[in-house]
Steps between C-alpha positions, in 0.01 A plus 500: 500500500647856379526790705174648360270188548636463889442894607146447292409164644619729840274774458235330374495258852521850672250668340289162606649551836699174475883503559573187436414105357440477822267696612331369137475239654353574839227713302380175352555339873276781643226421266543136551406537864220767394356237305594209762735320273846349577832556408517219277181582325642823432820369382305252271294804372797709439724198305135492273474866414882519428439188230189734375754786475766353290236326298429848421835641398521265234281671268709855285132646520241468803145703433306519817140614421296704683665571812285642720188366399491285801718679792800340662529310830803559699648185378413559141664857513822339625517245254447736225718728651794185508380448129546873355835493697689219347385543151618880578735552179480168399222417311170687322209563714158653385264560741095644390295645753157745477670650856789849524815445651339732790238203583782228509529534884136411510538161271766416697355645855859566536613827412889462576504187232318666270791740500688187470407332206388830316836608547654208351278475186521856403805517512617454146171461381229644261117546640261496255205683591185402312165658526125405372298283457545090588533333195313215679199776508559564159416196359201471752346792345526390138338209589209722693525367779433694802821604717269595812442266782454217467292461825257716460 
């Protein structure tokens, strides 16, 4: 690891408030004994999501769709967060989402990794801003078919 990745990888555990792997670790040991589970069943949990990590960095391009359609939990937004980080000037992400940057802390009902993994991905990236009409609703109302709801 370069000089560059390690202060990064530094401030980036700051910014989250953890120093070190370690207290990484005891973060996922807290919640363990929030959600009465043992140390094992954390450690079994943790050996899991790291296979679903690197099973991840294989791919040059990764397209995650509609973030923020369903919000985060705390788990999810660390995971992600562990995601955006290693493929960090590795490989191609593309994200979509119908929600501003500003609403981010909301999705992830984390403000501070919000900052987090919005500052990795724009960082050397482009945001593409597009505005109007669903296409989905497009083709909904050349068939004439109502877009009101459906409930009613």
């Amino acid at each position: 690891m370069n000089n560059f990745s390690y202060e990064r990888l530094h401030n980036n555990l700051q910014y989250l408030k953890l120093n070190t792997v370690e207290e990484l670790l005891d973060n996922y040991l807290e919640i363990a004994a929030r959600d009465n589970k043992t140390t094992m069943e954390v450690l079994d949990y943790l050996f899991e999501q790291e296979k679903k990590l690197k099973g991840l960095m294989k791919f040059k391009v990764l397209i995650i769709d509609e973030i923020g359609y369903l919000p985060f939990d705390e788990e999810g937004a660390y995971c992600l967060f562990q995601l955006i980080s290693r493929r960090y000037e590795k490989s191609s992400t593309i994200l979509t989402s119908n929600k501003s940057y500003g609403e981010w802390g909301e999705i992830f009902k984390d403000h501070v990794i919000a900052a987090a993994v919005l500052d990795s991905l724009l960082h050397h990236s482009t945001t593409i801003n597009i505005k109007g009409e669903s296409y989905r609703l497009k083709e909904r109302k050349k068939q004439g078919l109502k877009t009101g709801n459906i409930y009613q």
